[in-house]
N, CA, C and O of each residue as an XYZ file, in Angstrom:
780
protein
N      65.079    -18.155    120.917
C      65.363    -18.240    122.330
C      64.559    -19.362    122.960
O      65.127    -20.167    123.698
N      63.299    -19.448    122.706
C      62.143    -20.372    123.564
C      61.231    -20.716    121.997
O      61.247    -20.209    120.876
N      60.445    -21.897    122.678
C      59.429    -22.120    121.888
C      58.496    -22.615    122.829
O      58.939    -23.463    123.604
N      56.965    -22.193    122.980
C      56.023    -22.487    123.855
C      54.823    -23.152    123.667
O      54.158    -22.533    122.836
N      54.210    -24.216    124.104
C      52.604    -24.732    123.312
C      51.768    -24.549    123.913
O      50.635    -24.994    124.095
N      52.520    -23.670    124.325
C      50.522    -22.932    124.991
C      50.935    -21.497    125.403
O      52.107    -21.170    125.592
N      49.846    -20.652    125.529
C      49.989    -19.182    126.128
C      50.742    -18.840    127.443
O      51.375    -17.810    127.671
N      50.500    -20.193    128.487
C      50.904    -19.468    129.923
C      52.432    -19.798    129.356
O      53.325    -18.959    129.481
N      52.675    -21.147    128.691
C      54.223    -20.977    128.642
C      55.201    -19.897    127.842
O      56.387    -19.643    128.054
N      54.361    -19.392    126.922
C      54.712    -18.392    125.962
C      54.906    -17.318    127.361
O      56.085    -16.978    127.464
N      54.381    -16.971    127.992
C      54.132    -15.753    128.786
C      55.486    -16.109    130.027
O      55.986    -15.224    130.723
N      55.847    -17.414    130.076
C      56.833    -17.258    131.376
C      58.106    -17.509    130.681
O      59.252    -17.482    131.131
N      57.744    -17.721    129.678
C      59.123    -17.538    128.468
C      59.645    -16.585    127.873
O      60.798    -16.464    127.457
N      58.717    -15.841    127.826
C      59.034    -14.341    127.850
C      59.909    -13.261    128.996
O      60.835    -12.451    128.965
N      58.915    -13.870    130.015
C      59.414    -13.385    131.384
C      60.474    -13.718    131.795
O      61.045    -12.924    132.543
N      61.137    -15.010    131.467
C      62.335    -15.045    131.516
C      63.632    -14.928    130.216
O      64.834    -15.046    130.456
N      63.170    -14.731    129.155
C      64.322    -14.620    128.043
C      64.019    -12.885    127.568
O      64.427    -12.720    126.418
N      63.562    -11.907    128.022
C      62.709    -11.111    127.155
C      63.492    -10.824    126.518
O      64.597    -10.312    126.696
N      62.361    -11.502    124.804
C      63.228    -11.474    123.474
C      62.936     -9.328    123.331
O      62.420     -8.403    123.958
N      63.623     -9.576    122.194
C      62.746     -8.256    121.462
C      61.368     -8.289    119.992
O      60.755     -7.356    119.473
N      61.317     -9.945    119.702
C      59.899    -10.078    119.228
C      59.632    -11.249    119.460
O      60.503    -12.120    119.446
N      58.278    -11.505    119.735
C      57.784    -12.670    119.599
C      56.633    -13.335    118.945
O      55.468    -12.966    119.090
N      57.046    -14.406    118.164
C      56.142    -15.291    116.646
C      55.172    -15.743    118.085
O      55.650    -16.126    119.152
N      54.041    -15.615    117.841
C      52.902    -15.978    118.411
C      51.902    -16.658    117.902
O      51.677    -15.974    116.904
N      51.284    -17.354    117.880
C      50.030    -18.312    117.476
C      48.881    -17.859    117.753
O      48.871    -17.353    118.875
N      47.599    -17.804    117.060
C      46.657    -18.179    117.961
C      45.785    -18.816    118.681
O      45.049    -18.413    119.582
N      45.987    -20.315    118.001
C      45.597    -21.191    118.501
C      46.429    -22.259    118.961
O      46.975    -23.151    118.310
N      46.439    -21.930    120.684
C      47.479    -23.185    120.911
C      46.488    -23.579    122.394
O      45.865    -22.674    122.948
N      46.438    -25.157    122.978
C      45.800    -25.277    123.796
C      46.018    -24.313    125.103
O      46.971    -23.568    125.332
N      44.839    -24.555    125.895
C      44.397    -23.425    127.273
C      44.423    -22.309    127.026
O      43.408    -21.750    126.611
N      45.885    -21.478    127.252
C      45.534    -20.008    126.771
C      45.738    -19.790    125.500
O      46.742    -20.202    124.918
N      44.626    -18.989    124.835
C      45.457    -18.659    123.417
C      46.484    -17.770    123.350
O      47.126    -17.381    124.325
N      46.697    -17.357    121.932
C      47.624    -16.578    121.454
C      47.219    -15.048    121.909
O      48.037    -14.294    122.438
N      45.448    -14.577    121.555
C      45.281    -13.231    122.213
C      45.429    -12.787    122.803
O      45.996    -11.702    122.931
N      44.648    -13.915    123.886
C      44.371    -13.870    125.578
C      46.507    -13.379    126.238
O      47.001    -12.480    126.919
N      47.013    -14.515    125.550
C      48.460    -14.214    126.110
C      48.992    -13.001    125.758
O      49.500    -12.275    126.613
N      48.913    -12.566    124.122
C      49.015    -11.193    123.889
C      48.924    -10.173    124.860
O      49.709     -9.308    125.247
N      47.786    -10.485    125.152
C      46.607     -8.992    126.067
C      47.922     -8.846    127.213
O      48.667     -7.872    127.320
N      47.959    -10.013    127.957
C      48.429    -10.280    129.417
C      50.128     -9.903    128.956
O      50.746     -9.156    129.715
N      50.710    -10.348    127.925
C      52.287     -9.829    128.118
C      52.406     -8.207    128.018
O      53.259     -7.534    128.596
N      51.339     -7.702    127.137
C      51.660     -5.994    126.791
C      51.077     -5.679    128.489
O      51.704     -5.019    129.317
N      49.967     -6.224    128.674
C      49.945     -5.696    130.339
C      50.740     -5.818    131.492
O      50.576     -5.272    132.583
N      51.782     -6.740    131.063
C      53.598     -6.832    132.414
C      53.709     -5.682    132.105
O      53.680     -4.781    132.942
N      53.873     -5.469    130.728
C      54.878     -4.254    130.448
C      56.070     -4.163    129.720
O      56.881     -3.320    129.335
N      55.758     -5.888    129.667
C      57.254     -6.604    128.819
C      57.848     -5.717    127.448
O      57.040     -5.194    126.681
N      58.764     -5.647    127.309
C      59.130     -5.078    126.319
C      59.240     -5.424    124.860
O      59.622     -4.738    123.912
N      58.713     -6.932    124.935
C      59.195     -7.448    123.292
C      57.931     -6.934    122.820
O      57.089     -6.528    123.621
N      57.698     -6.923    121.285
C      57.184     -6.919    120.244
C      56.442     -8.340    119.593
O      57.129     -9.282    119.198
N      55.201     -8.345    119.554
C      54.447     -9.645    119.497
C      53.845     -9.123    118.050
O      53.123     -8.137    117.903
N      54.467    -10.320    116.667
C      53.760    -10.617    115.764
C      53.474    -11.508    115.746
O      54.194    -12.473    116.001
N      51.748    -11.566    115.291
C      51.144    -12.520    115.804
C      51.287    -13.945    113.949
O      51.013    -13.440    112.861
N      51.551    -14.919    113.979
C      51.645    -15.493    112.771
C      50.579    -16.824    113.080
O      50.470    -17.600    114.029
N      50.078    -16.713    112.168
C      48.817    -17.710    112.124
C      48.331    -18.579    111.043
O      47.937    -17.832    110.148
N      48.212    -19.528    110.785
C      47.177    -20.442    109.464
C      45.646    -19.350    109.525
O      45.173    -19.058    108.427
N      45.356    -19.123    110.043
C      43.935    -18.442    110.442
C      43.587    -16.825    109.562
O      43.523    -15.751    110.160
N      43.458    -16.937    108.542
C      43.286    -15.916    107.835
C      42.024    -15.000    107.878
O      41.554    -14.330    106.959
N      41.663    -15.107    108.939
C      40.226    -14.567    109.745
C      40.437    -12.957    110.213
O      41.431    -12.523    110.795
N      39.036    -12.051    109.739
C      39.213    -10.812    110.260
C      39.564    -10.613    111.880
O      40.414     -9.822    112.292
N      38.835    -11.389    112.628
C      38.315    -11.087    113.449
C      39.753    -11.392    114.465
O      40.303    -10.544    115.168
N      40.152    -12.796    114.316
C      41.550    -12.859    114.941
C      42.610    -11.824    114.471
O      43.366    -11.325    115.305
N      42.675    -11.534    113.340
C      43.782     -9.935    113.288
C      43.360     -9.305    114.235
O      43.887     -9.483    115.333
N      41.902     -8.055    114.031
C      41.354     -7.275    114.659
C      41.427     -7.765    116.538
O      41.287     -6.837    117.335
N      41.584     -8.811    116.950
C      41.271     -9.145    118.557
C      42.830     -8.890    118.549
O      43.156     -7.861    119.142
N      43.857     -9.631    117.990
C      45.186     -9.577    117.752
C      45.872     -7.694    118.171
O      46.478     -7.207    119.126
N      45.308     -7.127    116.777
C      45.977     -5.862    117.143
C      45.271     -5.092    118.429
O      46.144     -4.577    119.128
N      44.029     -4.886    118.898
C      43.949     -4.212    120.129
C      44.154     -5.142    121.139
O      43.591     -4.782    122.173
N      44.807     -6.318    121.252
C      45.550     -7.020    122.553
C      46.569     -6.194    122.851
O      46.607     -5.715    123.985
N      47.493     -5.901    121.977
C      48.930     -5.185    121.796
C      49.445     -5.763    120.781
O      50.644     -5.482    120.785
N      49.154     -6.519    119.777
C      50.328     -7.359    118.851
C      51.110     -6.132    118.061
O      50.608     -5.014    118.180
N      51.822     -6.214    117.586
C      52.407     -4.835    116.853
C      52.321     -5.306    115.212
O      52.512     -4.458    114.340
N      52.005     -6.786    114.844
C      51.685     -7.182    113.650
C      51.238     -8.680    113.558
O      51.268     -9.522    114.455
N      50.764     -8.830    112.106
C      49.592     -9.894    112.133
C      49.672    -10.504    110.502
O      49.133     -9.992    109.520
N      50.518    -11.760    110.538
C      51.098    -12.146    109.011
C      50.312    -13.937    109.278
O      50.089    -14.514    110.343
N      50.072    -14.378    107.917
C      49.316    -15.698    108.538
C      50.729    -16.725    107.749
O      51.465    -16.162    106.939
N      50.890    -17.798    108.008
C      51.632    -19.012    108.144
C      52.245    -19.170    106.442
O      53.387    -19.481    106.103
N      51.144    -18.862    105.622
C      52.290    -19.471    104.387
C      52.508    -18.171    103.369
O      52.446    -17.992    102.153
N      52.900    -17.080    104.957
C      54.026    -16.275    104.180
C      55.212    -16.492    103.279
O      55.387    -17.697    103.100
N      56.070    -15.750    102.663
C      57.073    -15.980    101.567
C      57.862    -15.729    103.039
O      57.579    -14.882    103.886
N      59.015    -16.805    103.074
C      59.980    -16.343    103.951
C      61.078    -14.907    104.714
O      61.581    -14.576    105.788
N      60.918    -14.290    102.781
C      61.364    -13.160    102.968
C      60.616    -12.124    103.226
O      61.145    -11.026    103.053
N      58.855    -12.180    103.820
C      57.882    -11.465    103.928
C      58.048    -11.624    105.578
O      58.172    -10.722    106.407
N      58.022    -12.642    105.723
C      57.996    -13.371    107.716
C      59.567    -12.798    107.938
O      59.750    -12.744    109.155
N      60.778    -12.347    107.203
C      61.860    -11.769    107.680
C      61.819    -10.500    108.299
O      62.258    -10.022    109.344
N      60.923     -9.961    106.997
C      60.799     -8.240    106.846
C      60.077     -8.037    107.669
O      60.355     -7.037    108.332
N      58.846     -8.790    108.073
C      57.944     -8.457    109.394
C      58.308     -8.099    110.350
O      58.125     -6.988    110.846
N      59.195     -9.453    110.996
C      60.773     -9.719    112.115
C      60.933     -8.026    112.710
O      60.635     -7.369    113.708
N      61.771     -7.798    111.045
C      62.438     -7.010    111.030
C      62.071     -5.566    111.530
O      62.702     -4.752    112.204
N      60.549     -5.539    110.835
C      59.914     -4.090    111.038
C      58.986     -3.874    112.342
O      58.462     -2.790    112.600
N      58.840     -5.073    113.157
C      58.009     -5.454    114.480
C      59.592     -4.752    115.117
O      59.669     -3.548    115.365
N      60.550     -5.520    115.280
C      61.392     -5.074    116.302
C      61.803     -3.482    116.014
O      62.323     -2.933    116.985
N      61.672     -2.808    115.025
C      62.385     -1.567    114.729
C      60.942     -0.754    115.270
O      61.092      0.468    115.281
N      59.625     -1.213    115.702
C      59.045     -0.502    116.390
C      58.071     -0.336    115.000
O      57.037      0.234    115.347
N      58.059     -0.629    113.614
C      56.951     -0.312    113.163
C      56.412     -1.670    113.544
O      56.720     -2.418    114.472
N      55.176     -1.828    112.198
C      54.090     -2.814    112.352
C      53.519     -3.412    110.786
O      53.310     -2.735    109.779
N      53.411     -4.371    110.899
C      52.889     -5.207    109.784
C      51.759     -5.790    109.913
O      51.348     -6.147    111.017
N      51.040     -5.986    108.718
C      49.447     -6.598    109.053
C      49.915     -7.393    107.371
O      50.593     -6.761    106.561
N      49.479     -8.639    107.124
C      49.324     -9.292    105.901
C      48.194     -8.603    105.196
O      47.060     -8.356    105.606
N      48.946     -8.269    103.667
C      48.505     -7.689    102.512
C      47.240     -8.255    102.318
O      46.337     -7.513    101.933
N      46.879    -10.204    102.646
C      45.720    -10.696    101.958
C      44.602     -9.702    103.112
O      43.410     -9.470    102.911
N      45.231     -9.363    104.016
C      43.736     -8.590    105.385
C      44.382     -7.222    105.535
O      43.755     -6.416    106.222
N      45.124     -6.969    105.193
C      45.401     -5.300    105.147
C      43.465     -4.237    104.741
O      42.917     -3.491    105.552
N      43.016     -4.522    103.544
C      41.741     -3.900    103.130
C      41.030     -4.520    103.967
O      40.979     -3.879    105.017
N      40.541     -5.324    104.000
C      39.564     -5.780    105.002
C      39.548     -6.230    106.346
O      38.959     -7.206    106.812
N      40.429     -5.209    107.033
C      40.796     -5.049    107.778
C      40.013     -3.681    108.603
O      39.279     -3.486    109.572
N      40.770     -2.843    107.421
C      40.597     -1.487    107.454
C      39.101     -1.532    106.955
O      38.585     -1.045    107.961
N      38.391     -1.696    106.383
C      36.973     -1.949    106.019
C      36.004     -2.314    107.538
O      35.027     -1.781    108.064
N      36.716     -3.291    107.809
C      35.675     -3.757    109.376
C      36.251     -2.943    110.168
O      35.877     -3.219    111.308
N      37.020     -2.018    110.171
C      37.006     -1.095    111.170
C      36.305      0.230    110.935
O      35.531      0.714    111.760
N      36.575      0.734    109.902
C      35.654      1.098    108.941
C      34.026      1.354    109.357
O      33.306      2.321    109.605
N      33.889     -0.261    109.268
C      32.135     -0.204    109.985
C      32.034      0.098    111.289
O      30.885      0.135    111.729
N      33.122      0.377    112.204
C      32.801      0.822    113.866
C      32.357      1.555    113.909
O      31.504      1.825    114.754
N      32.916      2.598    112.539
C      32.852      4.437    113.013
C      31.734      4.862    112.598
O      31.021      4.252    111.802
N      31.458      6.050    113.150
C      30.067      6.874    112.621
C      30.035      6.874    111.147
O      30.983      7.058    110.384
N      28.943      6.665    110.894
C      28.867      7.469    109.244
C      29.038      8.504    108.955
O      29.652      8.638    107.897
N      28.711      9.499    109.525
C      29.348     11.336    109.151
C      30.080     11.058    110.625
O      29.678     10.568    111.680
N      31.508     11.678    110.123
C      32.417     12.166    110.871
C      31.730     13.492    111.984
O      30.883     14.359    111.772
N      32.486     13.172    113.110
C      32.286     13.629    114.165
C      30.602     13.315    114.692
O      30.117     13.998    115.594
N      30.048     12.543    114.215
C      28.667     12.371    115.172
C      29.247     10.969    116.106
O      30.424     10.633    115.976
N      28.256     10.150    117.105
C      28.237      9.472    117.489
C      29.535      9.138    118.940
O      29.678      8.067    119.529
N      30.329     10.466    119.189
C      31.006     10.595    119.859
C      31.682     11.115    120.190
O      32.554     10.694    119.430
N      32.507     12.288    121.176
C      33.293     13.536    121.081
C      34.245     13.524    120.089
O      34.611     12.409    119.717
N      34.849     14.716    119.450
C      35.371     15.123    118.364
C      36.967     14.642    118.901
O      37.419     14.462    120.031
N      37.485     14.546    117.734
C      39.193     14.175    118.222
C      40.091     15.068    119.257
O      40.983     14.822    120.069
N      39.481     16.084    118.865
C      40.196     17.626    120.262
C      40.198     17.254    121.273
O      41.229     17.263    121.945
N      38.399     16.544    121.985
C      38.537     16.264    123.148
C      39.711     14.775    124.188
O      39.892     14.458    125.364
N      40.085     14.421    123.139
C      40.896     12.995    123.439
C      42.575     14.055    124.133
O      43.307     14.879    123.585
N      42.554     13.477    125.453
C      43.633     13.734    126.130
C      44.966     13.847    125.511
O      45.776     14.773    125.536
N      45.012     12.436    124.828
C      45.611     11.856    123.831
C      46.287     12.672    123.252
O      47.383     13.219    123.366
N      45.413     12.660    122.585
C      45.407     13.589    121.010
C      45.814     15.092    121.670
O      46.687     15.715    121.065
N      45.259     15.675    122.815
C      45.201     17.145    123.158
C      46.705     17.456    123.181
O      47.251     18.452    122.709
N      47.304     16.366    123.851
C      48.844     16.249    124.624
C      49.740     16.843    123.145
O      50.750     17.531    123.299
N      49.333     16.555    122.037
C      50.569     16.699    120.935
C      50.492     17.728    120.095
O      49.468     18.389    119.924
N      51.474     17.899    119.579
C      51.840     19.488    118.812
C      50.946     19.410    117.779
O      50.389     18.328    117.597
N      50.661     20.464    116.967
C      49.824     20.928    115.569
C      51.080     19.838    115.027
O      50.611     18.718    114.825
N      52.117     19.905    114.837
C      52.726     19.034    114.015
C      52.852     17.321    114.317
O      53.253     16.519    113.474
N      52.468     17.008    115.543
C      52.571     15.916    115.898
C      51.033     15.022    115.249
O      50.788     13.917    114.765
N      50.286     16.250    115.591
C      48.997     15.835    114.986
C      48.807     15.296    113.815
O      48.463     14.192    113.392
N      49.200     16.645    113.235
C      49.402     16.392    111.776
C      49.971     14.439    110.896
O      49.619     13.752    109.937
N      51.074     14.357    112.132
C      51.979     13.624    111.523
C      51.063     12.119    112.429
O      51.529     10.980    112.472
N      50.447     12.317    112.717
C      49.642     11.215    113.242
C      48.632     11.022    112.303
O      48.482      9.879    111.873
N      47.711     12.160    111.791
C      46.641     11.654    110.554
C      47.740     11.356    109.141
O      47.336     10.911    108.067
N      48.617     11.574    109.325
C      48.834     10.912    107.679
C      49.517      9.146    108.150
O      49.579      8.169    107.403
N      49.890      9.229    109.423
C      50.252      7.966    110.162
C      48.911      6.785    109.940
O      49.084      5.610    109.614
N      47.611      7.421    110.200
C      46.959      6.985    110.299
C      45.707      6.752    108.856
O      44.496      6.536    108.809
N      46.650      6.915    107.971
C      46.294      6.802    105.987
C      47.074      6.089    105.594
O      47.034      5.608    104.462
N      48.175      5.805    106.646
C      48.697      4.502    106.002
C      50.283      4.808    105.188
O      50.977      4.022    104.544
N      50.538      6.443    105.555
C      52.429      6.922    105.119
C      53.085      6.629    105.778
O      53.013      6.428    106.990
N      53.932      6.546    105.002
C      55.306      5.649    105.410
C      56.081      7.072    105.898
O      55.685      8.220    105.693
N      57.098      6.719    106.485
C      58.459      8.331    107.239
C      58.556      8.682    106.178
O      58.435      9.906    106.233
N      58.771      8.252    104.738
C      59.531      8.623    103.908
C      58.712      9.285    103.757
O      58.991     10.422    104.137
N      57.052      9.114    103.085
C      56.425      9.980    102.356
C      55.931     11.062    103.383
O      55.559     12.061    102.767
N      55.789     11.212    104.897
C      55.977     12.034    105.487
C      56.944     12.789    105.356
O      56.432     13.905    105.434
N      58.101     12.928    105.196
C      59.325     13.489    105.136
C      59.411     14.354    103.762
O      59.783     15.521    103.638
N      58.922     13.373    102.685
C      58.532     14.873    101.235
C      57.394     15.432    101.766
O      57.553     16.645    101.896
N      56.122     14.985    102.191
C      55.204     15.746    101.995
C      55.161     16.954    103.066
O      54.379     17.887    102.887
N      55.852     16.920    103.962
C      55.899     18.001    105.141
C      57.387     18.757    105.118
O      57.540     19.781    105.784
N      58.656     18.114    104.189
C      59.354     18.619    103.676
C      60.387     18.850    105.200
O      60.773     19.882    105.749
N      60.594     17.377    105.539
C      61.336     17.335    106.962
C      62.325     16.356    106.691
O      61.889     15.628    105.799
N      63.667     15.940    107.119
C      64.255     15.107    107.245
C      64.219     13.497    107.854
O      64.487     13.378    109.049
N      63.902     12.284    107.088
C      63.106     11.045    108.166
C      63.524     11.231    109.252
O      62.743     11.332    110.198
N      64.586     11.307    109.377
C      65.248     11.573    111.080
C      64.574     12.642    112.233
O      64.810     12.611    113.441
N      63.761     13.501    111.593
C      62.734     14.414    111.968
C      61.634     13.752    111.982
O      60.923     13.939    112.969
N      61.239     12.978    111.134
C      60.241     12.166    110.996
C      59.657     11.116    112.453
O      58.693     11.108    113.219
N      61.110     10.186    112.193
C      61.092      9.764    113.361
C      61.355     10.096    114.333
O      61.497      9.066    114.992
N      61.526     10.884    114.907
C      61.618     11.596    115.967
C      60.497     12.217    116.697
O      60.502     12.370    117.919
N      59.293     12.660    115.714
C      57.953     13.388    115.956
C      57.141     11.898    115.990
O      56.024     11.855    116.505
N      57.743     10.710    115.431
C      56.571      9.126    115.201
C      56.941      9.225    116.853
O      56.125      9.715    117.633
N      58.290      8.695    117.318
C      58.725      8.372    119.017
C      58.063      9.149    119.776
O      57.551      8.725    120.813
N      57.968     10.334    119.413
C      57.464     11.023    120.663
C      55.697     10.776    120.518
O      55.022     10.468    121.500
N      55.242     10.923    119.453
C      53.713     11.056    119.349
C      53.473      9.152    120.165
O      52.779      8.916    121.153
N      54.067      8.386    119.572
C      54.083      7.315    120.752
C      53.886      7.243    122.134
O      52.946      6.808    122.800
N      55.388      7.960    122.559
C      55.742      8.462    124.206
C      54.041      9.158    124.628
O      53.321      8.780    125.552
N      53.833      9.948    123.901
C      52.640     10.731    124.381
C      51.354     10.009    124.342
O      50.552     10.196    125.257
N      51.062      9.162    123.326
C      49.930      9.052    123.310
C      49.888      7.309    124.322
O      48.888      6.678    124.663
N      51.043      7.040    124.507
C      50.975      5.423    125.362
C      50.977      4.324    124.232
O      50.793      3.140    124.513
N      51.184      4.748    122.986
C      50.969      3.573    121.925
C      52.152      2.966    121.963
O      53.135      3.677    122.171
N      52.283      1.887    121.820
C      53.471      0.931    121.893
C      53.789      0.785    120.321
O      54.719     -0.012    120.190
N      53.340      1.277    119.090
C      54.100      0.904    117.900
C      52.683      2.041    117.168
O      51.726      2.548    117.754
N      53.053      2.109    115.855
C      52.359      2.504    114.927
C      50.917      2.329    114.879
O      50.090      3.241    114.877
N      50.555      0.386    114.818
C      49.552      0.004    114.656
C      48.590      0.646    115.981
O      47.373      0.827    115.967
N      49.407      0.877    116.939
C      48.235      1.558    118.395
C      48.174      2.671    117.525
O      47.215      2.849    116.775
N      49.047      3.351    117.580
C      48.855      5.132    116.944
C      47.596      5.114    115.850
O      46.744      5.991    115.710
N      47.700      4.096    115.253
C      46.450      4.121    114.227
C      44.754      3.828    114.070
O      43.747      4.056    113.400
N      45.511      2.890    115.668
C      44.357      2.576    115.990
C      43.568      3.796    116.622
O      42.407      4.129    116.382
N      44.656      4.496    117.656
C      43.759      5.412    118.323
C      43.729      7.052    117.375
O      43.127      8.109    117.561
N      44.649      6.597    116.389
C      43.911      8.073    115.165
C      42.365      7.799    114.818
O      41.503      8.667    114.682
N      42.192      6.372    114.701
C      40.164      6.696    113.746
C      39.342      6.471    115.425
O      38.196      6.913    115.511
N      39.961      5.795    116.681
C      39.236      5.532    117.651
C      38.595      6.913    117.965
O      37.424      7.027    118.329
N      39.788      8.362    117.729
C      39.433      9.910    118.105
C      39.323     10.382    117.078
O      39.525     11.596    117.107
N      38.990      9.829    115.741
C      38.282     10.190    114.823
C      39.225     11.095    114.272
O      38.680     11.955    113.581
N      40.314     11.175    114.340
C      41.492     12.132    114.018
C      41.772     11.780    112.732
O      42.323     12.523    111.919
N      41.385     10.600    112.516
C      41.276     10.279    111.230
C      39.576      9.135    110.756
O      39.000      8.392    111.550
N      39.288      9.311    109.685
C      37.887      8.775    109.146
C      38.202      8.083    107.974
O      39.156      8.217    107.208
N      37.154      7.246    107.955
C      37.556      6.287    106.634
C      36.763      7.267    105.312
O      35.860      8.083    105.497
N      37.510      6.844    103.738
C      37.678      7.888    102.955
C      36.271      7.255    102.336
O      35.713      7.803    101.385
């Protein structure tokens, strides 16, 4: 639809074409790619921002996904990897590149307490979290280990279509705009801990 070289233009290009995803940078002059991130999930806009980068850096994923990006693939992806991303950003899941997938999860990893439940109220107390069913819960800590619908769907012995249906709503409820929020805010309420 658009192509932008810098953040504010990315952001009024949006505002006027709203795609349903958008290839984002993070380094482009004045505003970056984050900074613009942050500011489009805060319109309210509706597209889906994967963020694609040369920059194979923890720290730009990690700023990336709590802006709002819904995924985070760097530049000399396999074409048919940058398709499937496309593909799985707009259908509402989320992608993070395999080379920062672990060390990813590792530096987040180091945020959390060392024994579970010290260093900050227990997952119960999170509004969040309070709002959703024993099964929604449920289906949020295995969300947040990294299962796919499918393997939710044998292991709880539900139909994906059930599956997804309990992912949408635990969304709706908790304000997460895709998976990668849901996951984020499973270890943020400690609903889930690193193994």
């Amino acid at each position: 639809v658009g192509e932008a070289g810098n953040g504010t233009e990315a952001i009024n290009l949006i505002a006027r074409h709203q795609p349903d995803v958008t290839l984002m940078d993070i380094r482009m002059p004045g505003l970056d790619g984050i900074e613009a991130t942050r500011r489009i999930v805060r319109s309210g806009a509706r597209t889906r921002i994967l963020i694609v980068t040369t920059f194979d850096l923890d720290e730009y994923a990690y700023d990336g996904l709590r802006a709002g990006a819904s995924g985070f693939l760097v530049k000399d992806a396999l074409p048919e990897e940058l398709l499937s991303g496309i593909r799985a950003v707009a259908a509402g899941d989320a992608v993070v590149a395999p080379s920062l997938t672990r060390r990813l999860l590792d530096a987040y990893a180091r945020h959390l307490p060392a024994t579970p439940g010290t260093g900050g109220p227990p997952a119960t107390s999170d509004p969040r979290i309070t709002a959703l069913t024993d099964r929604e819960r449920e289906i949020l800590t295995v969300i947040g280990q990294g299962w796919s619908n499918t393997e939710i769907a044998a292991r709880f012995h539900l139909a994906e279509s059930t599956v997804k249906t309990h992912v949408t709503r635990i969304l709706a409820k908790t304000g997460s705009r895709d998976r990668v929020q849901a996951v984020i805010l499973a270890y943020d309420s400690r609903l889930v801990t690193p193994a």
